[in-house]
C-alpha positions as CSV (number, residue, x, y, z in Angstrom):
1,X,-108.3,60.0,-15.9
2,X,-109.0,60.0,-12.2
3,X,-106.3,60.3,-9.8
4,X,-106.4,56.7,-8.4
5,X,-105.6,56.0,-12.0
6,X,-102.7,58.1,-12.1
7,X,-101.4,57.3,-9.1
8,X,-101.7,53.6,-9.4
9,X,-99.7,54.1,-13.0
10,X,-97.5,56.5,-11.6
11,X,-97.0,53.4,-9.0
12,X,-96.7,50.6,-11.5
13,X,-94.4,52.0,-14.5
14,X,-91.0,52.4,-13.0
15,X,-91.1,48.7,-11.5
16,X,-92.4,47.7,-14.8
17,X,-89.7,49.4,-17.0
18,X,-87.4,48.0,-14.2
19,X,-88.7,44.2,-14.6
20,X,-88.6,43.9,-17.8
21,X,-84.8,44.5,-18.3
22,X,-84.1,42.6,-15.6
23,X,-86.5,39.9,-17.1
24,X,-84.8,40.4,-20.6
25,X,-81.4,40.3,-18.8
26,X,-82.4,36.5,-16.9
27,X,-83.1,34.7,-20.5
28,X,-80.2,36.4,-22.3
29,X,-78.2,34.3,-20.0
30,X,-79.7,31.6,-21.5
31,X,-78.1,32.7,-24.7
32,X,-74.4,33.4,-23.6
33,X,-74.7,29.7,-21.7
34,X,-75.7,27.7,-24.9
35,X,-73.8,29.6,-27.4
36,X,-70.8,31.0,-25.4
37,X,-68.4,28.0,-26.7
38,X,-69.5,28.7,-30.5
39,X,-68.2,32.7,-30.1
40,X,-65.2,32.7,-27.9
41,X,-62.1,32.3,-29.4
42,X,-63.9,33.2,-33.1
43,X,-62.2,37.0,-33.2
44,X,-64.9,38.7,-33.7
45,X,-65.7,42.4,-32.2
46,X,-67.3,43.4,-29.4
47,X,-70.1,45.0,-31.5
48,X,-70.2,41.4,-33.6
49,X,-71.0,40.3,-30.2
50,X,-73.6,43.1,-28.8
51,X,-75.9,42.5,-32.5
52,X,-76.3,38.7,-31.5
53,X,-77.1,39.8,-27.8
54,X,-80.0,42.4,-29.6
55,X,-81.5,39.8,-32.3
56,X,-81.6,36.7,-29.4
57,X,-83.2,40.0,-26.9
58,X,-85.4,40.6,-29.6
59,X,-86.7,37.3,-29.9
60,X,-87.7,36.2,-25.9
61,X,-89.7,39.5,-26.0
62,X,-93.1,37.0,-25.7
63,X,-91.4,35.1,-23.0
64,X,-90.0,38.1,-20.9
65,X,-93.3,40.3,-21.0
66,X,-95.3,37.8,-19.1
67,X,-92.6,38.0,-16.3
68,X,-92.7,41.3,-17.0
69,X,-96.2,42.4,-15.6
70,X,-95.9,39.6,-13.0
71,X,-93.0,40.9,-11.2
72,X,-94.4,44.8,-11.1
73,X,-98.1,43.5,-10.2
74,X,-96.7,41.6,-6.9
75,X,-94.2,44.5,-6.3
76,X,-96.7,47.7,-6.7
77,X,-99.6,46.0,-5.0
78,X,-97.2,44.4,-2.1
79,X,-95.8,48.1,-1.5
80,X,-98.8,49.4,-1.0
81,X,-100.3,47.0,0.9
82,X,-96.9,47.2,3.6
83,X,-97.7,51.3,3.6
84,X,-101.5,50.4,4.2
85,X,-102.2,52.4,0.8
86,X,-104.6,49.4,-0.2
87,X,-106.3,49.3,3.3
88,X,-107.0,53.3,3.1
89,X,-108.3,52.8,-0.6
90,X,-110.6,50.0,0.0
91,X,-111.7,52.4,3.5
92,X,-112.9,54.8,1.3
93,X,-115.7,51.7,-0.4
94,X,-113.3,51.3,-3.2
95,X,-112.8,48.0,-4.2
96,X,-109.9,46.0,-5.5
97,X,-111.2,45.7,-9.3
98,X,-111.4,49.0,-9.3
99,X,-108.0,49.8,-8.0
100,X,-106.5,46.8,-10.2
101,X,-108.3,48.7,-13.3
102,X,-105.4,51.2,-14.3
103,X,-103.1,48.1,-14.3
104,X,-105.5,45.6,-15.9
105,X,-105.3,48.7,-18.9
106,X,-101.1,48.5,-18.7
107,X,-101.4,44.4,-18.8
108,X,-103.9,44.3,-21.8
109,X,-101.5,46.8,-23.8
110,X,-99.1,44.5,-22.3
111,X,-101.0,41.4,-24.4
112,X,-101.2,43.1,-27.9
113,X,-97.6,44.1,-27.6
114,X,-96.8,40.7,-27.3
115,X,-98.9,39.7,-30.2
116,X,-96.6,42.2,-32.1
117,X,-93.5,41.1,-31.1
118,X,-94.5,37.4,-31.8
119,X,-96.2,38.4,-35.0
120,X,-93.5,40.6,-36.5
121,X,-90.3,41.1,-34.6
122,X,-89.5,37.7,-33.6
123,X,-89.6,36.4,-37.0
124,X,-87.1,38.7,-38.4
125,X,-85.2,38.7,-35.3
126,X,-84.3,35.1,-35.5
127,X,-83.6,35.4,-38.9
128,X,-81.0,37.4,-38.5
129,X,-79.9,35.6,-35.2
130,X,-79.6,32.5,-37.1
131,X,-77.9,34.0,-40.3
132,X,-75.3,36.3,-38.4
133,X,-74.7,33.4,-35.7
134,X,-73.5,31.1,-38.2
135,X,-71.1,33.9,-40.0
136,X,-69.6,34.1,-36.7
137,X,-69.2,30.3,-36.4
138,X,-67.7,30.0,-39.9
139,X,-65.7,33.6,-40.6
140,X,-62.1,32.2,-39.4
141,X,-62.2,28.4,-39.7
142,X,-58.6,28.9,-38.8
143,X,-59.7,29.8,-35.3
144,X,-62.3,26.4,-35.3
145,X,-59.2,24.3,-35.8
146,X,-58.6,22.6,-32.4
147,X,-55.8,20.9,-31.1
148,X,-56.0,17.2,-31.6
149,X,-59.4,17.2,-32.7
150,X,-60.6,16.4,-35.9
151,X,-62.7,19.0,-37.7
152,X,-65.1,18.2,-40.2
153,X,-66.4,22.2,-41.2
154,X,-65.3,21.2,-44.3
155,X,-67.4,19.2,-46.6
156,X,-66.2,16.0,-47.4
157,X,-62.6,17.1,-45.8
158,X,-61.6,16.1,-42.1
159,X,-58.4,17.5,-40.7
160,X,-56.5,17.3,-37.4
161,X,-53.5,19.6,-36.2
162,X,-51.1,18.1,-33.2
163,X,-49.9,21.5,-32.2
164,X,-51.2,24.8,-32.9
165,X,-49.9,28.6,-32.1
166,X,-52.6,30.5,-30.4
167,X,-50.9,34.1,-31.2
168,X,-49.9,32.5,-34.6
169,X,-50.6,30.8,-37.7
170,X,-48.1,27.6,-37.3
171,X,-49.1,24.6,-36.8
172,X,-47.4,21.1,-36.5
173,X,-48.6,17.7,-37.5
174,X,-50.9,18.3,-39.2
175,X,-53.3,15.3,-40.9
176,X,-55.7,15.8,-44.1
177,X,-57.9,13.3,-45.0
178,X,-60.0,14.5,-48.7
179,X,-63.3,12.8,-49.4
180,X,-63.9,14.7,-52.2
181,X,-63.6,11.7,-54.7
182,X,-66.8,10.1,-56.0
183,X,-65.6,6.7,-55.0
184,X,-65.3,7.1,-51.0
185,X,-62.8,4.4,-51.2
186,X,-60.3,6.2,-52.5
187,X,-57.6,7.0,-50.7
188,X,-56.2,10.4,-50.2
189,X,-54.3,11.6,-47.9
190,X,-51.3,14.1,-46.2
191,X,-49.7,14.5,-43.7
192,X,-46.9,17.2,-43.0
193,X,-44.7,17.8,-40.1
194,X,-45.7,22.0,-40.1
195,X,-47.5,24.6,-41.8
196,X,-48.7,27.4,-41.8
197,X,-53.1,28.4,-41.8
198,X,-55.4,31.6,-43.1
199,X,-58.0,33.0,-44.6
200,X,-57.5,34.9,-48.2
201,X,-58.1,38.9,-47.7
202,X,-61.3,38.6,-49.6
203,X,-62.3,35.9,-47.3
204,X,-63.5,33.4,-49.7
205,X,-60.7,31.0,-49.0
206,X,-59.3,29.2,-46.6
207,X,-55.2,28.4,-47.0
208,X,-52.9,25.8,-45.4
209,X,-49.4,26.4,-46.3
210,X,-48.0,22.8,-45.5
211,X,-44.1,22.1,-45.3
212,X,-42.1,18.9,-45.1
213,X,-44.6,16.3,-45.7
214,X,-45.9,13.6,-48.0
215,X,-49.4,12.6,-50.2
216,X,-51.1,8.9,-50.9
217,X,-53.4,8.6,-53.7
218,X,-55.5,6.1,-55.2
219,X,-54.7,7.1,-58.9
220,X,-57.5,5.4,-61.5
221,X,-58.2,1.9,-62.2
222,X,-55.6,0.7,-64.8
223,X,-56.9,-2.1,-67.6
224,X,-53.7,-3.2,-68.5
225,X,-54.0,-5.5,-72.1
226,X,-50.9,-7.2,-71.1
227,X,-52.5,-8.7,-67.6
228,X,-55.8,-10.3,-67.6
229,X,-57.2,-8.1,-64.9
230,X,-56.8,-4.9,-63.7
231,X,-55.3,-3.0,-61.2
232,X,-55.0,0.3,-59.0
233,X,-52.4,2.4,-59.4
234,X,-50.8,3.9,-55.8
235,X,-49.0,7.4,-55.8
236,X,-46.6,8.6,-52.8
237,X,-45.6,11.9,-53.4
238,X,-43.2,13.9,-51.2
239,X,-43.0,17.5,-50.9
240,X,-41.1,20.5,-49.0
241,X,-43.7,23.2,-50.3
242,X,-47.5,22.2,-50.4
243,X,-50.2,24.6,-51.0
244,X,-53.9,23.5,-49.8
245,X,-56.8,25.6,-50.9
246,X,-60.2,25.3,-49.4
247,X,-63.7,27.1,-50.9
248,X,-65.5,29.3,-48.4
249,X,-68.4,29.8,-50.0
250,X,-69.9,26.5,-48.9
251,X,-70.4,28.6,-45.9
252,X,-72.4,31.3,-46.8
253,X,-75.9,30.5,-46.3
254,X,-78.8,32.8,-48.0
255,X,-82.1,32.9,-46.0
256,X,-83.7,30.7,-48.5
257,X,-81.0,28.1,-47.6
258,X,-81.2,29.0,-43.7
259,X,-85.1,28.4,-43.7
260,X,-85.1,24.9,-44.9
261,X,-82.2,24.1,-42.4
262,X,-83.7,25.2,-39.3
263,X,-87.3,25.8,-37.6
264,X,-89.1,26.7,-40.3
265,X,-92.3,27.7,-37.7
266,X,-90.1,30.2,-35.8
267,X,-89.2,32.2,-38.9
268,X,-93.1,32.4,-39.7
269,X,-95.5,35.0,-38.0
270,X,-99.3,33.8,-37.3
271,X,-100.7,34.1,-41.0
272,X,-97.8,32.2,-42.5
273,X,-98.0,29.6,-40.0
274,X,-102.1,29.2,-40.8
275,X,-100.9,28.9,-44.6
276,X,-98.7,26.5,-43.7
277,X,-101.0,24.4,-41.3
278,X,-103.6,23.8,-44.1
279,X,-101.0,23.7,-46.9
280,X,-99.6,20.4,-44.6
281,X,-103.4,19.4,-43.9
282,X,-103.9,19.6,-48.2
283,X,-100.8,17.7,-48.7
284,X,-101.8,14.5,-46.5
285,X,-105.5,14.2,-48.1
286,X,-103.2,14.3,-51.3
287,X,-101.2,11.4,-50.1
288,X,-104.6,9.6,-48.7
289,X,-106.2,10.1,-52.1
290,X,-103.3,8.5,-54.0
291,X,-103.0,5.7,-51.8
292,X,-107.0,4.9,-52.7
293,X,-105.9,5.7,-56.6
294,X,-103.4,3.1,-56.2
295,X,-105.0,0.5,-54.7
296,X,-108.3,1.1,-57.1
297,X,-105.5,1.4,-60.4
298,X,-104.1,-2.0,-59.3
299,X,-108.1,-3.5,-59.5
300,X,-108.8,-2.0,-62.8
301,X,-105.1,-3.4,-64.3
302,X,-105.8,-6.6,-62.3
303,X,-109.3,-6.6,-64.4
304,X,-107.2,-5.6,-67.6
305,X,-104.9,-8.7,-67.6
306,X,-107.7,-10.7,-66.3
307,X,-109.6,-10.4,-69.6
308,X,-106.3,-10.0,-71.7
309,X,-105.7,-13.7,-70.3
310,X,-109.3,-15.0,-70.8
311,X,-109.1,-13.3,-74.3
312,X,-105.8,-15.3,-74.9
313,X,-107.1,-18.3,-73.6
314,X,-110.2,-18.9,-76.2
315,X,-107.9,-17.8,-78.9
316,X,-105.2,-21.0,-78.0
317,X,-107.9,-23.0,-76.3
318,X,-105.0,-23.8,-73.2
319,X,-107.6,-23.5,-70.2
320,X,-107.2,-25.5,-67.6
321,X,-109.5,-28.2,-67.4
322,X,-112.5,-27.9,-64.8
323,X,-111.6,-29.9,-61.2
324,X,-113.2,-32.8,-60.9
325,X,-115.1,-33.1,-57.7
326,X,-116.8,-30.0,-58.6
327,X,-120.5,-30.0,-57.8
328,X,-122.3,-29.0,-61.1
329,X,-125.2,-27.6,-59.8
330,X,-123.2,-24.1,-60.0
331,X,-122.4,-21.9,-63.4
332,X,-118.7,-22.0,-63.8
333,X,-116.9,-18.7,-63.5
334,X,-113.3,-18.1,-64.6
335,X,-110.8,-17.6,-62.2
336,X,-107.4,-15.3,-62.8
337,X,-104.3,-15.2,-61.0
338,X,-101.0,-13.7,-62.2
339,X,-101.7,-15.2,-65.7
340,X,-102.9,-18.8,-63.9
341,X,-106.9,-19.2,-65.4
342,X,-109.0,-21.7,-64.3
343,X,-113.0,-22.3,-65.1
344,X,-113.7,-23.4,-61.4
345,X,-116.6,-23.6,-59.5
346,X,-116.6,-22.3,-55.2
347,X,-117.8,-24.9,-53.1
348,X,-118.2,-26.1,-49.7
349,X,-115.6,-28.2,-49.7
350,X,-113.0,-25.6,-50.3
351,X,-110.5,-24.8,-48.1
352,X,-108.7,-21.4,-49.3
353,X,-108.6,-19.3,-53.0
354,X,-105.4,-21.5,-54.0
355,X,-107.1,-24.8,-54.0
356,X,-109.0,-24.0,-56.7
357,X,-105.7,-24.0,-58.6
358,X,-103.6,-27.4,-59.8
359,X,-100.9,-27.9,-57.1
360,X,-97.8,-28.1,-59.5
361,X,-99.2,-24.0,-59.8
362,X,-99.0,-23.6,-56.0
363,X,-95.6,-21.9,-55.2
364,X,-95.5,-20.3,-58.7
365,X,-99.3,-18.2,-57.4
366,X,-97.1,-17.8,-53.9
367,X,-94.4,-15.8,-54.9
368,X,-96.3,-13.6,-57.2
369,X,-98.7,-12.8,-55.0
370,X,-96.3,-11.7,-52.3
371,X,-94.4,-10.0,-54.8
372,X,-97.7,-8.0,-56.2
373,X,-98.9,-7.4,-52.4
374,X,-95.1,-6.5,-50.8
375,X,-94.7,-3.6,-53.7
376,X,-98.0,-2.4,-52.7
377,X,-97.6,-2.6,-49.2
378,X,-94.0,-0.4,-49.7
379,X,-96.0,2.0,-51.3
380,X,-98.9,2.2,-48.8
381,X,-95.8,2.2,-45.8
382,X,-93.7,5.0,-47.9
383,X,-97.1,6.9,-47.8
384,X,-98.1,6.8,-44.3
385,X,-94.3,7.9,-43.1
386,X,-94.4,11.1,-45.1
387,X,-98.0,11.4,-43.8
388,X,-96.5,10.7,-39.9
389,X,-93.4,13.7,-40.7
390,X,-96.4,16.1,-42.0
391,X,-98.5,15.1,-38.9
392,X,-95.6,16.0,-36.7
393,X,-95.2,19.2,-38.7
394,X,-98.5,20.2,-38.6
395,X,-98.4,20.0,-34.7
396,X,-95.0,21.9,-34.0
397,X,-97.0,24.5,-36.1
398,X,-100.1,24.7,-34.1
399,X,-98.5,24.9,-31.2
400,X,-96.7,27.7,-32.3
401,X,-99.5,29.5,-33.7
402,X,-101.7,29.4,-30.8
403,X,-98.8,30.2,-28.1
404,X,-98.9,33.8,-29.7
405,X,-101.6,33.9,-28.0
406,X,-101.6,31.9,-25.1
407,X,-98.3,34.3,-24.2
408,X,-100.4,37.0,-24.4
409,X,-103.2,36.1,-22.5
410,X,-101.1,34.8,-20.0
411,X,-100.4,38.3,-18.9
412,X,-103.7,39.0,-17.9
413,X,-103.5,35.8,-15.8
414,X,-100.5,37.0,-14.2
415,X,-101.9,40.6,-12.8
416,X,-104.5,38.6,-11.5
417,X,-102.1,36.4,-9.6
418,X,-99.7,39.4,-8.8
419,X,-101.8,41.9,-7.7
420,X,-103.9,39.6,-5.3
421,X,-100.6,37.8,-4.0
422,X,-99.1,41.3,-3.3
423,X,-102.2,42.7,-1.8
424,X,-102.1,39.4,0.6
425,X,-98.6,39.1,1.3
426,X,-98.0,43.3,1.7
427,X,-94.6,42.7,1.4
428,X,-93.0,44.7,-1.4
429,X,-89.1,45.2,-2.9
430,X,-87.7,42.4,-4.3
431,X,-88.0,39.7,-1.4
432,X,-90.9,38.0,-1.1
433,X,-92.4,39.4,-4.7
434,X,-89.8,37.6,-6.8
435,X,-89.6,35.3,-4.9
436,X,-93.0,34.4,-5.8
437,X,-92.9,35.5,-9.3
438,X,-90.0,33.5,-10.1
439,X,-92.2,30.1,-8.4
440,X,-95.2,30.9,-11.2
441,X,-92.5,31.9,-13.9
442,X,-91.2,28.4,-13.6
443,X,-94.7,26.8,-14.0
444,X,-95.1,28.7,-16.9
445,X,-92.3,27.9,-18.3
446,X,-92.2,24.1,-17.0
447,X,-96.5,23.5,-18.7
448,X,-94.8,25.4,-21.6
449,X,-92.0,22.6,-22.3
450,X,-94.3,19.9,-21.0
451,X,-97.5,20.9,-23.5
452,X,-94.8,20.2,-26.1
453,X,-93.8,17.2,-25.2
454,X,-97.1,15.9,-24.5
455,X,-98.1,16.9,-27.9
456,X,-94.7,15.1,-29.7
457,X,-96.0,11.9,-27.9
458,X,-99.1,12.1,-29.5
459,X,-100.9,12.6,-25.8
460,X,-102.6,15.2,-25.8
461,X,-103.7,18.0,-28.6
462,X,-101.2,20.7,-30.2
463,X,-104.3,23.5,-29.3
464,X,-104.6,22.2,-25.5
465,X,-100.6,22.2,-25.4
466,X,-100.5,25.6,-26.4
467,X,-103.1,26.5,-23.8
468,X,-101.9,24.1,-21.3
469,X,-100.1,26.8,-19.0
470,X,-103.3,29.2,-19.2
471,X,-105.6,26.2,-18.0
472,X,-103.3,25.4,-15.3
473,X,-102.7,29.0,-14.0
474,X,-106.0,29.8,-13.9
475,X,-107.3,28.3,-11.3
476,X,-104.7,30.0,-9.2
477,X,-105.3,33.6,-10.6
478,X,-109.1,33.2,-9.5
479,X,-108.3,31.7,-5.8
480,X,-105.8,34.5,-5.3
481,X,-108.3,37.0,-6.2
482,X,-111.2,36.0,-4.2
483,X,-108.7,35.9,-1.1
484,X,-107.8,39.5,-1.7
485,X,-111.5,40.2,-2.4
486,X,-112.3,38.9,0.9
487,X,-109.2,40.5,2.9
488,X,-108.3,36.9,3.6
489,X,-104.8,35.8,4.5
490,X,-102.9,32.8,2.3
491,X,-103.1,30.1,5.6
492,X,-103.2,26.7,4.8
493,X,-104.1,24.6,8.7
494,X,-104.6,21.4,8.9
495,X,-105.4,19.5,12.3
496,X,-103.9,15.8,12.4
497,X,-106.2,15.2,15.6
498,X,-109.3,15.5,13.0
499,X,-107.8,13.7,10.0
500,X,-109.7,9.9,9.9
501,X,-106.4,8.2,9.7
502,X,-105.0,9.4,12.9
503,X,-108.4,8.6,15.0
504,X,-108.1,5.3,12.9
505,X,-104.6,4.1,14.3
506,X,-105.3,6.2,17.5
507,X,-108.2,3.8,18.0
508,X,-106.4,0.6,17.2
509,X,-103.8,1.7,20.2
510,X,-106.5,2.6,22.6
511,X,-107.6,-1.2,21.7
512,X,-104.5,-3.0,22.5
C-alpha cells in the first residue's frame, strides 16, 4: 500500500467511525418518537429499554451506512481541499480517481456490509424488536389501564376505570363490560365503586379485586311449558367482595404467531424473499388455471344435462313443438336451456337466443340464467381479489428484495457525490458538509418512500421503485465528478438581459 493510500485512510476512518454513530444516533430518534408513548409508564428497566434501542439500531444499519460514507467523503475531501492537500496532490500529475481510490476500496467494503446486515442481521433484529416490543406493551396491563379510557387489551373484554392511584393499585369506578358470550347480545356487565388491580407473581394473570359493586346478566333462554313462548331470564347480583381473573397468555406471541401478524418481507433475508416471490407468482397461475377449469367444468356439465334432457325427452316424447314461421330449408338442431328443450331452427328473423323459446318460458330462462351466470361471476370476482392481495404481496416483496441492493450501491453513488462536492466546496468540519449531506440524505430517503408508493398505485414497477433513488442520484454523482475533474467551481449564472422573454417584453415597451 502506497502512502497516498494510507494517508487518505488514515484521513477518512475517524470521520467515518464518527458518522456513522451519529448517523445511527439521527434514525434511533425515529424510534423513541414513534414508540416513546408505548414504553413510558410500562415499568420496565433501563436495560429493557437499552435491548430495544440495540435491535431497532440493528435494523437501520442499511439506511445509516449510506449516510455513513456520505458524510466522511464531503468531510475528508472538503478538509483537504481548505488545507490545499488536494491542490498539492493533483500538482504532483495525480489525479482525483486516483486519490478517490483508497476510499472508493472503504465504500465498496462499505456495500457488501450492507448486503450483510440486510441479508442476516436485520431479519433477526426485527424479530426480536417486534417480539420483545410487544412484551413490553403487554407485561403490566395494570399500567396500560388509563384513566377514563376504555381499554380493549383484553379480548372480547372492555373496561374503564374513573380514578386510578399512580403510586398504587386502587382504583375507583370502575366499569367491565365481558363479550366473552357466544351470543354478543348478551348482557354482562359490573360496575363497582373501588378495587383494587395486579398481575399474579408468575405473571400469567391479570387480577381486579373489585369492592362494593353489582353484576347484570343475561341468564339462558327459558321455554317455559306453562307460557306459550319463551323468555330471558335477567340476574342482578350485588356484591361487597368480587374477584375478576383475566388470562395472560393471550399475550404471549411465539415467532410463528408474530410472522403472520406483521411484515412478513422484513423478517425475510434475500433468498427467502425470492422463495416467496415465485411461491406468490405459482399461487396466482393456480388461481388463473382454476378459474379456466371452472368455466370449461361448467361447459362439459352444461353438455351433461343437455343430453340427460334430450335423453329424457325421446323417452316421454314432451318436446316442444317446432315454431312455426321457421324456414325449413335448415336441419333442425335441439336447443337446451336450464331443462327448457326446443327442436328450433336460427334464422334471420331472429332477434336474441330467447326467442327461440315459447314466451310463457321467458322469465322462468331469465332467472336461471342470471342465477347460473351471478354464481359464476362470484367465483371469477372471489378469484381475482385473492389474485389482487397476492399481486400487492408480490410487489412489497420485490421491492424489498432489490433495495438490498439498491442500499448498497447507493454508497458508491454517494462517494462519488461526496468526494467531488468536498473537493469543490473545500470547506470541511461539519458546516457546509452536512449540510450538504443531509440535502441528498433527504432525496434518498424522500425517492425511497416515493418508489413505494408509486409502486402501491400500480404506477410504475416494484424493480424501478427499488432503484428509483439510484437513477435519480446518478446523474448528480457524475456532474459533481466531472466538475471536480475539471477544477470547476459549482456556479450556476444566469443573465435575464439574454433570456428571450425579457428582449420579448423589453421590445413590446420600446414599441409603445
Amino acid at each position: 500500500m502506497k502512502k497516498l493510500d494510507k494517508f487518505v485512510i488514515k484521513a477518512m476512518l475517524p470521520p467515518y467511525v464518527l458518522a456513522f454513530f451519529v448517523a445511527e444516533f439521527v434514525l434511533v430518534m425515529q424510534f423513541l418518537w414513534k414508540y416513546i408513548d408505548e414504553i413510558i409508564g410500562k415499568g420496565i428497566s433501563i436495560w429493557v429499554l437499552f435491548e430495544l434501542i440495540f435491535y431497532f439500531a440493528v435494523t437501520i444499519i442499511p439506511m445509516a451506512i449510506p449516510l455513513t460514507v456520505l458524510i466522511s467523503a464531503v468531510m475528508v475531501y472538503g478538509n483537504m481541499g481548505e488545507r490545499y492537500e488536494l491542490s498539492s496532490i493533483k500538482s504532483a500529475g495525480i489525479s482525483l480517481f486516483r486519490i478517490m481510490r483508497p476510499a472508493l476500496w472503504i465504500a465498496s467494503l462499505t456495500a457488501l456490509f450492507s448486503l450483510v446486515s440486510a441479508n442476516y442481521l436485520k431479519p433477526k433484529a426485527n424479530l426480536k424488536f417486534y417480539q420483545r416490543l410487544h412484551a413490553v406493551q403487554k407485561q403490566k396491563a395494570s399500567l396500560a389501564i388509563e384513566e377514563k379510557i376504555f381499554n380493549d387489551d383484553f379480548k372480547n373484554i372492555i373496561m374503564r376505570v374513573e380514578e386510578k392511584n399512580n403510586d398504587g393499585p386502587e382504583v375507583k369506578d370502575v366499569l367491565i363490560y365481558d363479550h366473552t358470550s357466544i351470543n354478543k347480545e348478551d348482557v354482562n356487565f359490573i360496575k363497582a365503586a373501588e378495587g383494587e388491580m395486579y398481575a399474579s407473581d408468575n405473571g400469567k394473570y391479570f387480577v381486579m379485586q373489585l369492592e362494593d359493586g353489582v353484576q347484570y346478566m343475561d341468564l339462558k333462554e327459558n321455554k317455559s311449558k306453562k307460557s306459550k313462548g319463551s323468555y330471558r331470564p335477567f340476574m342482578r347480583t350485588h356484591f361487597k367482595e368480587y374477584t375478576k381473573i383475566f388470562d395472560m397468555s393471550q399475550f404471549e406471541m411465539e415467532a410463528s404467531r408474530l410472522n403472520m401478524a406483521r411484515k412478513s418481507y422484513d423478517l425475510m433475508n434475500c433468498f427467502q424473499l425470492a422463495d416467496a416471490i415465485d411461491s406468490l407468482a405459482a399461487q396466482r397461475d393456480t388461481n388463473l388455471t382454476l378459474i379456466q377449469n371452472h368455466w370449461n367444468g361448467a361447459n362439459e356439465n352444461k353438455q351433461k344435462a343437455s343430453s340427460k334432457t334430450q335423453l329424457k325427452g325421446k323417452k316421454g316424447k314432451k318436446t316442444e313443438p317446432v315454431i312455426p314461421d321457421i324456414k325449413r330449408n335448415k336441419k333442425p338442431k335441439t336447443l337446451n336451456v336450464k331443462g327448457y328443450m326446443q327442436d328450433t331452427i336460427v334464422n334471420d328473423s331472429t332477434l336474441s337466443l330467447i326467442d327461440l323459446f315459447p314466451s310463457r318460458n321467458h322469465k322462468n330462462i331469465l332467472s336461471s340464467s342470471i342465477g347460473v351466470l351471478s354464481k359464476h361471476a362470484d367465483y371469477v370476482f372471489n378469484i381475482k381479489g385473492k389474485n389482487e392481495s397476492l399481486i400487492v404481496k408480490e410487489k412489497k416483496h420485490t421491492i424489498r428484495l432489490h433495495q438490498m441492493f439498491s442500499w448498497a450501491f447507493v454508497c458508491i453513488i454517494f462517494l462519488f457525490i461526496g468526494a467531488p462536492l468536498g473537493s469543490i466546496i473545500r470547506k470541511g468540519g461539519y458546516g457546509y458538509p452536512l449540510l450538504f449531506a443531509i440535502i441528498f440524505f433527504m432525496l434518498f430517503v424522500v425517492l425511497n418512500i416515493m418508489g413505494e408508493k408509486l409502486s402501491k398505485s400500480n404506477t410504475i414497477d416494484p424493480i424501478l421503485a427499488a432503484w428509483l433513488p439510484c437513477i435519480f442520484l446518478l446523474p448528480f454523482a457524475i456532474y459533481l465528478t466531472i466538475k471536480a475533474v475539471k477544477d470547476e467551481p459549482l456556479s450556476v449564472s444566469f443573465n435575464i438581459r439574454q433570456n428571450p422573454v425579457f428582449r420579448w417584453f423589453n421590445l413590446r415597451l420600446s414599441k409603445q
